[in-house]
Structure formats: C-alpha cells, structure tokens
C-alpha positions in Angstrom: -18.9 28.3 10.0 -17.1 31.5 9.2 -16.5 33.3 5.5 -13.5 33.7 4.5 -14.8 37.0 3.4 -14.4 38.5 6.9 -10.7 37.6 7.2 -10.0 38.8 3.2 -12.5 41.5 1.8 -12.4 39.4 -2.2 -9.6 37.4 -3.0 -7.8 40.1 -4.9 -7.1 42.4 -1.8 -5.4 39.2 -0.3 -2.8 39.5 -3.0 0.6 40.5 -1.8 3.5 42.0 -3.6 6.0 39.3 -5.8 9.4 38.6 -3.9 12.7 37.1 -5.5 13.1 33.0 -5.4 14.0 32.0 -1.9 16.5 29.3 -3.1 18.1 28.4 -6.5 17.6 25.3 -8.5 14.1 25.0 -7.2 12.7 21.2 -8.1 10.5 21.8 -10.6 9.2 24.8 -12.9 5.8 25.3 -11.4 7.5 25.6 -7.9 10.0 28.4 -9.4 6.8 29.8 -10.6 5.6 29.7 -7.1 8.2 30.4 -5.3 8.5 33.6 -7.4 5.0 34.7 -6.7 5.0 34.1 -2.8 9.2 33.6 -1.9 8.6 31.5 0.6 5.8 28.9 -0.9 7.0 26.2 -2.8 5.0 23.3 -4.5 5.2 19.5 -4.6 5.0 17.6 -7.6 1.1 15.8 -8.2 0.2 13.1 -5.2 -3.3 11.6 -5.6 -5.1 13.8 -7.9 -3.9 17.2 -6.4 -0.8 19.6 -6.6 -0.1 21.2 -3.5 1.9 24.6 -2.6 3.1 25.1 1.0 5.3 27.2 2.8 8.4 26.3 2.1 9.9 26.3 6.0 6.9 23.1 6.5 7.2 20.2 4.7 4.0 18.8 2.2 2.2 17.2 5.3 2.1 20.7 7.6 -1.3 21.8 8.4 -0.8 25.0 6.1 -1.3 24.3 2.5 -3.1 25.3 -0.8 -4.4 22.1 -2.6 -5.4 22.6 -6.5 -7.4 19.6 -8.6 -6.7 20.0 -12.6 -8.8 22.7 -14.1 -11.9 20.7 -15.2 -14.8 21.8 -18.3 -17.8 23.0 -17.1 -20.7 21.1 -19.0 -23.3 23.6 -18.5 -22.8 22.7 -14.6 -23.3 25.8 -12.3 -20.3 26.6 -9.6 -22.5 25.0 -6.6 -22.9 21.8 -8.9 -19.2 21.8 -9.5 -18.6 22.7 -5.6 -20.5 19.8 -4.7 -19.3 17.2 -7.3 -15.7 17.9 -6.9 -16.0 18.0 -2.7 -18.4 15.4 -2.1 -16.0 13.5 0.1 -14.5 16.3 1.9 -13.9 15.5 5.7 -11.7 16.8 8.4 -9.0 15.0 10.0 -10.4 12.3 12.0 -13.6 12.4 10.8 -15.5 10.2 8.4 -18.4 12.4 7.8 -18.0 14.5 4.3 -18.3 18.3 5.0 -21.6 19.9 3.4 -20.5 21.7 0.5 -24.2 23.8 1.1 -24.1 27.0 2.0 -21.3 27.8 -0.3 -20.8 31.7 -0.8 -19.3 33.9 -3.2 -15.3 34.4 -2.4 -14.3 37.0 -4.6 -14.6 37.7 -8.7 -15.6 33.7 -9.9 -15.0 32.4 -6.8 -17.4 30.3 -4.4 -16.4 28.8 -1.5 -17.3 26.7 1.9 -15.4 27.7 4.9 -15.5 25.9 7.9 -13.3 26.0 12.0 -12.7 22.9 13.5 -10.3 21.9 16.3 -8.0 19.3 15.7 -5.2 18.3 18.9 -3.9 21.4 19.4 -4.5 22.8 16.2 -7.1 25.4 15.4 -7.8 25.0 11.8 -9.5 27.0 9.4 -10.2 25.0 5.7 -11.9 26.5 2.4 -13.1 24.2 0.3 -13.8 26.0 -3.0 -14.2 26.1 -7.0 -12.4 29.2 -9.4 -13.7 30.2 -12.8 -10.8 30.2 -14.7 -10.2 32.3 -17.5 -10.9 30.0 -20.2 -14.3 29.2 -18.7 -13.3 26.0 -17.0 -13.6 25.1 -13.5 -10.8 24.7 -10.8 -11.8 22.8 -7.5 -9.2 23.9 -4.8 -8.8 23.4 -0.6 -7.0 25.5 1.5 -6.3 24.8 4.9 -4.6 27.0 8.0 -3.6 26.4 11.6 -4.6 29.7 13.1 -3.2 28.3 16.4 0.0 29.3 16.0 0.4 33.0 14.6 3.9 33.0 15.2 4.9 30.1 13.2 2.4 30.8 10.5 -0.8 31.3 11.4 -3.3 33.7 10.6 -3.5 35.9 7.9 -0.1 35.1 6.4 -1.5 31.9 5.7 -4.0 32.7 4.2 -2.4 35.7 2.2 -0.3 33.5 0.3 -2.4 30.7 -0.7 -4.7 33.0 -2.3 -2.2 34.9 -3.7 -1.5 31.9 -5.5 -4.9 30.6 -6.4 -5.9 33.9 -8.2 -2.6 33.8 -10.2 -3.8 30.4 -11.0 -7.0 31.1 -11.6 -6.1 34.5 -14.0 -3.6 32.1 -15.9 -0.7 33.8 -15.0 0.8 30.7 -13.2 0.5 27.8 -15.3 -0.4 24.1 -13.5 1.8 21.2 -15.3 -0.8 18.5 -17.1 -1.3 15.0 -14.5 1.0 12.7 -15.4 -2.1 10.3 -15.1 -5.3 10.4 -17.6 -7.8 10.3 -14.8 -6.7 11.6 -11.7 -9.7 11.8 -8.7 -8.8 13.6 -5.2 -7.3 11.8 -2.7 -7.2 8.5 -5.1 -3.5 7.2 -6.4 -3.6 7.2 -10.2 -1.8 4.7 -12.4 -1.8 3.9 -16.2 -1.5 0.8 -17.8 0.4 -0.1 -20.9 -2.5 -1.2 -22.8 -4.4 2.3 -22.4 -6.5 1.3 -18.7 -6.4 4.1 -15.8 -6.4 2.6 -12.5 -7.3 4.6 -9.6 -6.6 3.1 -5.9 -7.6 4.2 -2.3 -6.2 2.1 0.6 -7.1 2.8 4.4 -3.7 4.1 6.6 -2.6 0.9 6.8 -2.5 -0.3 3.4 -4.4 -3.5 4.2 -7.5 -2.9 2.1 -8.1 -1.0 -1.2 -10.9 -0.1 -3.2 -9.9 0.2 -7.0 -11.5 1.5 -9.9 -11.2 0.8 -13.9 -11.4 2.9 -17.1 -10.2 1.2 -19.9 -9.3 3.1 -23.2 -12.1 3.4 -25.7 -13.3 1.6 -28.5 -15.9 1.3 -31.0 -18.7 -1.2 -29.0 -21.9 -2.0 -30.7 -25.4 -1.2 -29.0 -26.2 -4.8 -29.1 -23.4 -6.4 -28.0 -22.6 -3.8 -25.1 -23.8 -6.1 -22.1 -21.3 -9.0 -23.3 -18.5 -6.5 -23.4 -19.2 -5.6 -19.6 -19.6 -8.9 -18.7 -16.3 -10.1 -20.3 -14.8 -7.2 -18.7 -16.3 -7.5 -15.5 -14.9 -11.1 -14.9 -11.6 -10.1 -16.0 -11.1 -7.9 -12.9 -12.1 -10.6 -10.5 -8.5 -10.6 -8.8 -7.4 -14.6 -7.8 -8.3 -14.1 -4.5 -11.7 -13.8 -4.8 -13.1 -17.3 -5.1 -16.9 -18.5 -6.0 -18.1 -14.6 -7.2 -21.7 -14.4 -6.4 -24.0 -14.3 -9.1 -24.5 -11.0 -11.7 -27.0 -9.0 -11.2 -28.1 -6.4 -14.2 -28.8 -3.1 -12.4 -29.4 0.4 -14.4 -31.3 1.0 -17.3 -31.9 -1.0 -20.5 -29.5 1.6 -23.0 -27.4 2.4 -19.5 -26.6 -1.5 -18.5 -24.6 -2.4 -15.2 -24.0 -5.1 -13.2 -23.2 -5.5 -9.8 -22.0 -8.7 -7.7 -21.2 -9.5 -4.5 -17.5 -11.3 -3.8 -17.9 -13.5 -0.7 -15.1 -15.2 -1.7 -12.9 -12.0 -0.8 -10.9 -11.0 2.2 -13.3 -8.6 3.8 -16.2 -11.6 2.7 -18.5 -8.5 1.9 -16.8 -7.1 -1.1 -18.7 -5.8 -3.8 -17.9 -5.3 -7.4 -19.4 -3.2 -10.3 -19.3 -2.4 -14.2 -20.1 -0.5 -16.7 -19.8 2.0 -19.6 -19.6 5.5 -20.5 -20.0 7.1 -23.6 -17.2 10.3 -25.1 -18.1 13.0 -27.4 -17.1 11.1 -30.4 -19.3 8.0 -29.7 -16.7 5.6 -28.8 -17.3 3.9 -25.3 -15.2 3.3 -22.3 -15.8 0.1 -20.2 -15.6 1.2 -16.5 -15.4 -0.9 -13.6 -15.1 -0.7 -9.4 -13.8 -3.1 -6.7 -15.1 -2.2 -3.2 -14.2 -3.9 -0.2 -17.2 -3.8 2.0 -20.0 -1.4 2.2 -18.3 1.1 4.6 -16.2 1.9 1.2 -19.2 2.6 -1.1 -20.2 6.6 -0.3 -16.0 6.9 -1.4 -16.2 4.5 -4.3 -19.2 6.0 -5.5 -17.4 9.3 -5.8 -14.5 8.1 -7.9 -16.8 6.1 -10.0 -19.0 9.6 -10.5 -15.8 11.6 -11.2 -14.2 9.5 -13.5 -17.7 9.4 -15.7 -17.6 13.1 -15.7 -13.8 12.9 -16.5 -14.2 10.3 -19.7 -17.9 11.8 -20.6 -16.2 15.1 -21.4 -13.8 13.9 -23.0 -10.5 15.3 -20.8 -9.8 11.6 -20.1 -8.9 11.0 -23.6 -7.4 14.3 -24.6 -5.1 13.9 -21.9 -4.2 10.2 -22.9 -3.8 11.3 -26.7 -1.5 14.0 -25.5 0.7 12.0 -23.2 0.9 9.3 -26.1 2.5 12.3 -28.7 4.8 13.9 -26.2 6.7 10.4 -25.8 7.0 10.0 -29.7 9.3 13.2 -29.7 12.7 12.0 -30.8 15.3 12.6 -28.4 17.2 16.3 -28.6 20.5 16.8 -29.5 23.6 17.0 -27.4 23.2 13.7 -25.7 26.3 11.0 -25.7 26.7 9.2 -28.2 27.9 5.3 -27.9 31.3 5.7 -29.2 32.2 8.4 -26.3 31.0 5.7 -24.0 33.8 3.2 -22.7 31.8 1.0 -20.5 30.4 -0.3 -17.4 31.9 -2.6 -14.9 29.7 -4.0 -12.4 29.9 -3.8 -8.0 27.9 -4.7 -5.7 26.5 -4.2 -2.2 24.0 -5.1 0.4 20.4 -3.5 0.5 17.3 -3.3 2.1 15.1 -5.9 1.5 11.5 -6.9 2.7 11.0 -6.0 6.4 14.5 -4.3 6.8 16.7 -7.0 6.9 19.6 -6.7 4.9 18.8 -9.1 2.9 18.7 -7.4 -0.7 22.2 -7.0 -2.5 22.0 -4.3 -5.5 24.5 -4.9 -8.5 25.6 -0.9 -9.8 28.1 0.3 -12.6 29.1 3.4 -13.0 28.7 5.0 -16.7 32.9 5.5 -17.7 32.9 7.8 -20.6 36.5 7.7 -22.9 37.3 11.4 -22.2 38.3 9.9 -18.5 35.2 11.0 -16.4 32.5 8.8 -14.6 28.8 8.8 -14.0 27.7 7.5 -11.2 24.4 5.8 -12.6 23.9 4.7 -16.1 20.0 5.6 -15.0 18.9 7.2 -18.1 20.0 6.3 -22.2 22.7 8.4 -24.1 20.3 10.7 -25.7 19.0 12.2 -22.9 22.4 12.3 -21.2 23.9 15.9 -21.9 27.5 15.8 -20.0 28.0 19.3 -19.3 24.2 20.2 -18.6 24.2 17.0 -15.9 27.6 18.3 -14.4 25.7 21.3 -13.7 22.7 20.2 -12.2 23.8 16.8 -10.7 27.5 17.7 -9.7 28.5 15.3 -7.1 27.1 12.3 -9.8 30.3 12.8 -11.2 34.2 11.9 -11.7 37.0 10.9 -13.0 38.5 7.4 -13.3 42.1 6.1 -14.3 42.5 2.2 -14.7 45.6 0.4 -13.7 46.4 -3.4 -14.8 43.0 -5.1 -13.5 42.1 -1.9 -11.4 39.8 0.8 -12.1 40.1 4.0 -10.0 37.0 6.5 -9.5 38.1 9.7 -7.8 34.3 11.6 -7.3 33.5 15.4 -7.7 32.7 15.2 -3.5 36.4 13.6 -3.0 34.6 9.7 -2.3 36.2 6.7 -4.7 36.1 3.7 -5.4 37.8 0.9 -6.9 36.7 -1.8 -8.8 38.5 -4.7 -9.9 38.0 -5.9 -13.7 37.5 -9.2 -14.0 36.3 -12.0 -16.9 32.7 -11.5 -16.4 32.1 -8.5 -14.6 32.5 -5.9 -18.1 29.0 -4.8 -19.3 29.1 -3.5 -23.1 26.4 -2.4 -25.4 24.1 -4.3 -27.7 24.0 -4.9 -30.8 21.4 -3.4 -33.3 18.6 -5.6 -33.7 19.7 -7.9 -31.0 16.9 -10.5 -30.1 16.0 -10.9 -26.1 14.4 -13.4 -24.6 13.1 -14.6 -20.9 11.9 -12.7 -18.1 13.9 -10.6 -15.8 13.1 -9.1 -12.5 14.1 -6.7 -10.3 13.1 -6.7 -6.4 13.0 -4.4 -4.1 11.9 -3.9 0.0 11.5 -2.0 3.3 9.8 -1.8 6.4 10.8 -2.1 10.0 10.2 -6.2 10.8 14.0 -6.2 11.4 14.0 -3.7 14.3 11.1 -4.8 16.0 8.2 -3.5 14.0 5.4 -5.1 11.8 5.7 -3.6 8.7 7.1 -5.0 5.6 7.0 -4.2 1.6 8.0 -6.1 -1.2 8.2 -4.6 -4.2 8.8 -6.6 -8.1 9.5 -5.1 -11.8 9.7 -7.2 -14.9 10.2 -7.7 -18.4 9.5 -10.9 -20.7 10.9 -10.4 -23.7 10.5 -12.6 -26.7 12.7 -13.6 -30.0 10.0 -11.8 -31.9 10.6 -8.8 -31.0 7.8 -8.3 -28.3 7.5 -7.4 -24.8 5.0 -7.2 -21.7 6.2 -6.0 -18.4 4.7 -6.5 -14.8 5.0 -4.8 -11.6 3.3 -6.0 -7.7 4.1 -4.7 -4.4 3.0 -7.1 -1.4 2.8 -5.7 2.2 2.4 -7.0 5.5 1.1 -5.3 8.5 1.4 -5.8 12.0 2.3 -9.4 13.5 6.0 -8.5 13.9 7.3 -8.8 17.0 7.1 -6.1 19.1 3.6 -5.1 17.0 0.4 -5.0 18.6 -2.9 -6.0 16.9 -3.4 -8.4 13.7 -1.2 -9.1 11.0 -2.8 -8.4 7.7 -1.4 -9.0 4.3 -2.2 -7.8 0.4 -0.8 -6.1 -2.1 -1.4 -4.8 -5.9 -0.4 -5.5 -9.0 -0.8 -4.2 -12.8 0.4 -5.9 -15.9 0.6 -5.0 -19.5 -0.7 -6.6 -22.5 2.5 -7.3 -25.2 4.2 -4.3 -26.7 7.3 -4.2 -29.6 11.3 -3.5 -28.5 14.3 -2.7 -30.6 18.3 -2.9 -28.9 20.4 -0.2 -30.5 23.4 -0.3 -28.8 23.2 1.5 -25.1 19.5 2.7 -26.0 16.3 -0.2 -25.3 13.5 1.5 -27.1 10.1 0.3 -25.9 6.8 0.8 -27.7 3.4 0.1 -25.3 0.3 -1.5 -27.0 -0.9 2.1 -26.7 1.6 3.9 -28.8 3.9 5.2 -25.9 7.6 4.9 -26.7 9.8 4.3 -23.6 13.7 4.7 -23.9 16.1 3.1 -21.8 19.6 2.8 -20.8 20.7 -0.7 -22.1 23.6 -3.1 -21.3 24.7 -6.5 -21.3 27.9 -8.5 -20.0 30.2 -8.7 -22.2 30.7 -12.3 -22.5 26.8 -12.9 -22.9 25.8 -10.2 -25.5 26.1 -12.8 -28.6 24.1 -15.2 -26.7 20.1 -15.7 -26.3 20.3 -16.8 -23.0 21.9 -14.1 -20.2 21.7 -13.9 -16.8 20.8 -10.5 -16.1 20.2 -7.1 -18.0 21.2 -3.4 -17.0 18.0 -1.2 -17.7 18.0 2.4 -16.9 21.2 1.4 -14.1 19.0 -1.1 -12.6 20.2 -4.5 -12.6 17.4 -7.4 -13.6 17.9 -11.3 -12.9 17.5 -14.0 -15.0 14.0 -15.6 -14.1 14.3 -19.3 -14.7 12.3 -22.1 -13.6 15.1 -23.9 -12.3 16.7 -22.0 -9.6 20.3 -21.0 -9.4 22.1 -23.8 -7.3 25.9 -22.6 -7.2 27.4 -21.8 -3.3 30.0 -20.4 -2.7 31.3 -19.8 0.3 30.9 -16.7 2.3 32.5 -13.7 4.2 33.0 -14.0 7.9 29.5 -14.4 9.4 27.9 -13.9 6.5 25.7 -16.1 3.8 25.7 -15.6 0.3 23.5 -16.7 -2.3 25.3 -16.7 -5.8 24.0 -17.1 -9.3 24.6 -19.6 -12.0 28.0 -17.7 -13.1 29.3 -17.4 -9.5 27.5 -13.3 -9.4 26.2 -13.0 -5.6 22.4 -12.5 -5.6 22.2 -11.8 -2.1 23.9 -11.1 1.7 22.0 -12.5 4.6 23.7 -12.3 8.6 20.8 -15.1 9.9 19.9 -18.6 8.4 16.3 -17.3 9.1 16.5 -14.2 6.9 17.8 -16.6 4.3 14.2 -18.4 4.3 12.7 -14.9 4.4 14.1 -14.2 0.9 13.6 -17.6 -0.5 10.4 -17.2 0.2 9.9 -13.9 -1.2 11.9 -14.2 -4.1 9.6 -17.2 -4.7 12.3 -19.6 -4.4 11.5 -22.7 -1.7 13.6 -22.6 1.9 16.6 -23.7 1.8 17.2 -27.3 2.5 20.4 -26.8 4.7 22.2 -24.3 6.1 26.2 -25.3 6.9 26.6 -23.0 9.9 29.6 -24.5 11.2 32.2 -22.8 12.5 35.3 -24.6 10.8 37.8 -23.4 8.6 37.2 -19.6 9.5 33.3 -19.7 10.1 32.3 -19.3 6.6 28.7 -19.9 5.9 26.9 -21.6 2.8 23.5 -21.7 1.6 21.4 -22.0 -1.8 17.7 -21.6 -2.3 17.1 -25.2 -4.2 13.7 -25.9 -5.6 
C-alpha cells in the first residue's frame, strides 16, 4: 500500500499550469474543456457508468487514465461510507477479489482515497480509488490508475500530475461533467433505457456469453396493500423465454420491505437466480426493481448494482435525471435547418456489407441527400431541421458535393474528388411523405460482424425495428445474438445468447422528410423520413428510409422473386426486383436465411451454363 500523499504533498500542489488545445475540433465539449486544462489529455464520451480522460497520445484502453462516476448526493453518508459503496467491486486486472476500500486516507482538501501497487505483465501500476467533495456538497467517486513502469512513455509523476489536475478542476466546478445519457448508470455496468420509462443495466463476462441484468422500472403510485402482487406481476414478466419451469417464489425481506427470490433451473447456466422488489422516492411514489443473475459466482457483483441503483432511485437522481432527459427532447428544433422545398430528392444504391460472422453476406441500400441548389449529402442520417448546410460543410467537409444529372444519370463529384453515378430508374426515386400519412407493418433493419469468415468463432447479429399501425401508433424493438467460439479454427466451446429490449406502443406523425416519434414516456424522437416514390400513396411499401438507414418490409410470406446474378455471385431480390442481399457461397446463403429468420433455401442452381450466373431465394 502506498499514499498517494508521498508522491503529491495534497492534490492542489499536483496542479500544473493550463496549456493551449493540442488539436482543433476536439470530439466533444468536455474533452475541449480537458484538453484545455492538461493539452495533452483528452476525454471519451460515457462507457458503463464512467467518463474517462486519458492522455491523448494512448487510446481509452492504456493503462494511464482518470476515471470519474456522476457526482452523487450525499444522504447524510460520511466519505468512508461513500468510499466503500461506490468501490465495493473494485479489483485489479486479473483478479476477482474486490480491493478493500479500508484504510482509506485523506488526499488533499475533501478528498479521501485508497491507494494501492500491484504488478500486472510488465506493467507496474499504481491505482487510487477515491471520493471528492464537490462544491455543492455532493459526492464524486473517481479511479485513477498509472503504469509507473515506463517513465519515459508516461509514467511517474506526469501521470499522475494530470489526472489530478483534472479531478480538482472537477471537483472545484470549474470543469463541468456532461449529465449520463442513461437515468441509472452503475460502474462498470452498460446502461440502457427503455421507451416505456425502465433502465436496464447489463454486465456480461469477456466473452459475451453470460449476463447478469438488472431492472428499474419508472415510478408509479402502488398501494401498501397491493405492493406484493405488483412484484409478483413484475417479477414473471422478466422471466426471459429461455428459462423454462421457474422454481417456486420464495418471499424474502421484511413484511413493509417484501422480495422475492427464485431460482431458474430451467436457464442456461441451470443455477440462475432471479430477484424483485421495490424502492421507495422522496415523493412516495415506488419503483419496482428487479435482478437476473446467472449463477452464484455473479451474486457479490449483482448485489452491488442492485445496492447502487436503490441508492440512485431512493434519492431521487434516478428520476430527476429521467424528467430532465424527457424535457430536453421536447425542445422544438432551432432555426437554420433545410427546409423540404430546398430538398430535391433521394435516389437509392446499393452495396455489399458485413454481415453475421464476416461474410459478405449483408447488402446496405444508401441515397445520398440532393439538395436543388446542386450540392449532395452523403447521408440523409439526420431530419431537415437539424441539418444546417453551411454549419455541416464545416464540420463534416468531405460529407459533401455536388451533383449534375444527365438523361437517366445522376453525377456526384465529392468535396475529397470521389463520385459516383447513379442511374435513375422507375422505382429507385425516394420522395417525401405526405402530412398525416398513415404507416403500417413492421420493418427491420439487420446488421453483423465478427471473424467466422476468416477462420475465427465470433459472430454478432444485430436487428432494429418499427411496427407501425394505421392508428397512428408505434412500438420498436431491438436484439443482438452472438456466438462464440465453435468456428473453425476456434478452440474451446461454442456458446450462444444475446439481448434484447422492446417498447411498449408510442404515437408517430409523417410530415414530409421529418418522422416525429413520441415514447410512452414523453420523449419525442425525430427522424429523417422517406419513401419510394411510386409507394408513398400506398399502405403497403416495401421498405422505409429512417435517419439514411434503409428498413425491409417484414412480411410473413417471404419475398420469392430471383433474379439472376453477377458472375459468381448469388443474389436474393425483393418482391419489386430491389436485391436484399450478395452472397459468393450457397452455404452463406443458408447462413442468412437462417438469420434473417427466413428457412434455407430449397435449391441452389449452381450451374455453370449461360455465363455461370447463380440463383437462389429464401422460400418459406
């Protein structure tokens, strides 16, 4: 144990004099911030529950960093209590036993801390683990960690001079942390929030292949008497479909502080374990909270979140920060943005992607944004509004060009000297909608990676939707399915799961290029909009452009038309002849049937007659 006293006599004599920005257009305002304060720290936005600053010549996973949790309220707690509560986890690179926060000692003015040396590799490191006083009598948990191996790259002192340079401007106030982007946010846990006003915090092991997950839905007004009915309802609610034959509920707590707790043997891991209960805010309203643990090797780090995220909703942050993100989306757009009549339109290209595992079996369908004054946008990835033409020229200059169209042609010469032509045809013209317009069906978007293709195990599969309905509501769904290990080349087990969150039904409105969404919860979403031309005065269309990201059609029946092929290659077309996907093997072609939950295909003409051309449909 050493005190990081004996390096820095009180954190204020570690402070070093301001330098200029290092670099212009830094990505966000809190990293200019930093960057100003130290010139050669930057920070990354927030990633599970913390912002971290780093020196800029390492990237965000170096063994020099200063890591900062949002500034929390104190509730009468003293600085060991909040030490202890905020760090309770804390562990060193490879290993599972939490660091003692004991023995914690003052660090400078409002500052306590646990230091601690440990070898790592080659790496020498020394970590604080620590909690500020801030200014407005709140409490800021922070970790700082420095490889004091290597004093040449950036070891030592200048380490640690600039991460406390920065945690004391933090602390005084004089460098201002942005607000989550989540409600509840817990260290080291991935934070996500659901349309109909749940936080969902997630921790999964290196490989992805187990998760532990816990639930905070958004308050309401639950009576005394019918609070255990409310947990119970909610409790079997987050039994995912996996988990067959739950065990049997067992009432655990106290009689005015009811939980349950059941085992899952039905689950993957066959020792799963799942809890519930409530918490009470300020105002008297309650919060149903719940926890999915894999096995009891998980519980010491579920039992953490689940004890942070109490403290979080009992204060009432949780909500103020929920409330608060609600407002800011309300904010009508600013002025300066496009309007529709400077837009021209959008014709559609397309081109072969990454799909699941690395095959190439994906195939992305893209317009460009032409505007009537002649120039081009790259991607129509945002609505009018918030599209100011000479403000994006500056910051995003290569996103842009001009275009000329001759006969059936259209020419895009780019700001970087690229182009690109793209030839017009009957139904490849995208066009606004019109007010009021009525949607209905579900359309998807899917997405992939990994390295299956190249001799690896890995593989991610990755779906967005929207269902929209002819009365003017909306829910949308997202999943992401993995695979690990199995592939060939791969050594060990193959293991599979995924994740998925859904929202309950929210209201939509089409206004030309603009898709205004409103969530069950009172967010309002906008979105680039756009439809094909020769569908926009029908119910039923094949696909919809939302924020420049192309979504199918979902239909029960499956599209059937072939067509044939390029040289070598398959290709899957929809309905009205648009390709869906590229494939260069019959077997990656049952690969994305089955993944884009279609069935295999029931042939495959690989001949090689008439020029080699290749057919295939996924038939149902």
């Amino acid at each position: 144990m050493v005190r990081l006293r004996s390096l820095c006599a009180g954190l204020a004599l570690c402070l070093i004099a301001s330098r200029a920005p290092a670099r212009d257009d830094p990505p966000t305002a809190f990293s200019q911030k930093v960057t100003a304060a130290v010139a050669d720290w930057e920070a990354e936005d927030w990633r599970r529950g913390l912002l971290k600053l780093h020196p800029s010549k390492f990237t965000w996973q170096s063994d020099y960093y200063l890591e900062v949790a949002p500034e929390e309220p104190a509730l009468g707690r003293t600085m060991q209590n909040a030490l202890e509560s905020a760090w309770a986890n804390a562990a060193t690179d490879g290993d599972d036993v939490p660091v003692s926060m004991a023995g914690a000692k003052p660090m400078g003015q409002d500052v306590i801390a646990k230091t601690l040396r440990w070898d790592y590799a080659f790496d020498k490191n020394l970590s604080v683990w620590g909690v500020a006083k801030t200014a407005r009598g709140g409490y800021l948990p922070f970790h700082i960690n420095c490889d004091t191996a290597h004093p040449d790259q950036y070891g030592g002192d200048r380490c640690l001079r600039g991460a406390t340079t920065l945690l004391v401007l933090i602390q005084r106030g004089q460098i201002v942390m942005p607000e989550p982007p989540e409600p509840l946010t817990v260290p080291g846990w991935e934070s996500q929030y659901l349309a109909d006003g749940t936080s969902v915090l997630t921790l999964r092991q290196v490989m992805g292949t187990r998760q532990a997950t816990v639930y905070a839905t958004a308050p309401s007004a639950l009576s005394a008497t019918g609070l255990r009915d409310s947990i119970t309802r909610f409790a079997d609610a987050l039994i995912d479909e996996d988990d067959k034959a739950p065990g049997p509920l067992k009432w655990v707590g106290t009689a005015t502080n009811p939980w349950i707790r059941r085992s899952l043997p039905g689950s993957v891991d066959k020792t799963a374990v799942q809890m519930a209960g409530s918490v009470n805010l300020p105002d008297g309203r309650t919060v149903l909270v719940g926890v999915r643990c894999p096995n009891e090797q998980w519980l010491k780090d579920c039992a953490y979140a689940v004890d942070r995220t109490l403290q979080a909703v009992r204060s009432g942050q949780v909500e103020h920060r929920r409330q608060a993100a609600i407002a800011a989306t309300q904010i009508p757009p600013p002025a300066g943005g496009l309007q529709d009549g400077q837009i021209a339109g959008l014709y559609t290209t397309g081109g072969n992607t990454m799909g699941a595992g690395g095959f190439m079996t994906g195939y992305s369908i893209d317009s460009p944004l032409f505007l009537r004054d002649g120039t081009a946008k790259r991607a129509f990835d945002r609505p009018p509004a918030l599209i100011d033409p000479a403000a994006s020229r500056r910051a995003e200059p290569r996103a842009w060009g001009r275009w000329t169209r001759s006969g059936n042609q259209i020419i895009v010469t780019w700001s970087d000297g690229d182009t690109d032509t793209i030839k017009v045809t009957p139904t490849n013209a995208m066009t606004a909608g019109r007010r009021g317009m009525k949607l209905s069906g579900k359309y998807r978007h899917v997405s992939g990676s990994g390295n299956i293709a190249f001799g690896g195990g890995n593989s991610v599969l990755s779906e967005s939707s929207y269902s929209f309905f002819p009365d003017g509501t909306f829910s949308s769904d997202r999943s992401t399915s993995f695979m690990a290990g199995g592939g060939p080349g791969a050594e060990g087990a193959s293991a599979m799961g995924g994740s998925r969150g859904a929202g309950t039904r929210g209201h939509y409105e089409v206004d030309g290029y603009t898709l205004k969404l409103t969530y069950p919860d009172g967010r309002v979403t906008r979105m680039s909009f756009a439809v094909y031309a020769h569908e926009r005065d029908q119910l039923n269309r094949e696909g919809l452009m939302l924020n420049g990201t192309y979504y199918f059609k979902d239909s029960d029946r499956e599209p059937r038309t072939r067509s044939p092929g390029v040289l070598g290659i398959h290709r899957l077309l929809s309905r009205g002849g648009r390709p869906l996907s590229f494939f260069t093997t019959a077997g990656q072609v049952s690969d994305y049937c089955g993944a884009s939950r279609r069935s295999a295909p029931s042939a495959v003409d690989a001949r090689q007659a008439g020029g080699a051309r290749f057919r295939v449909a996924c038939l149902s």
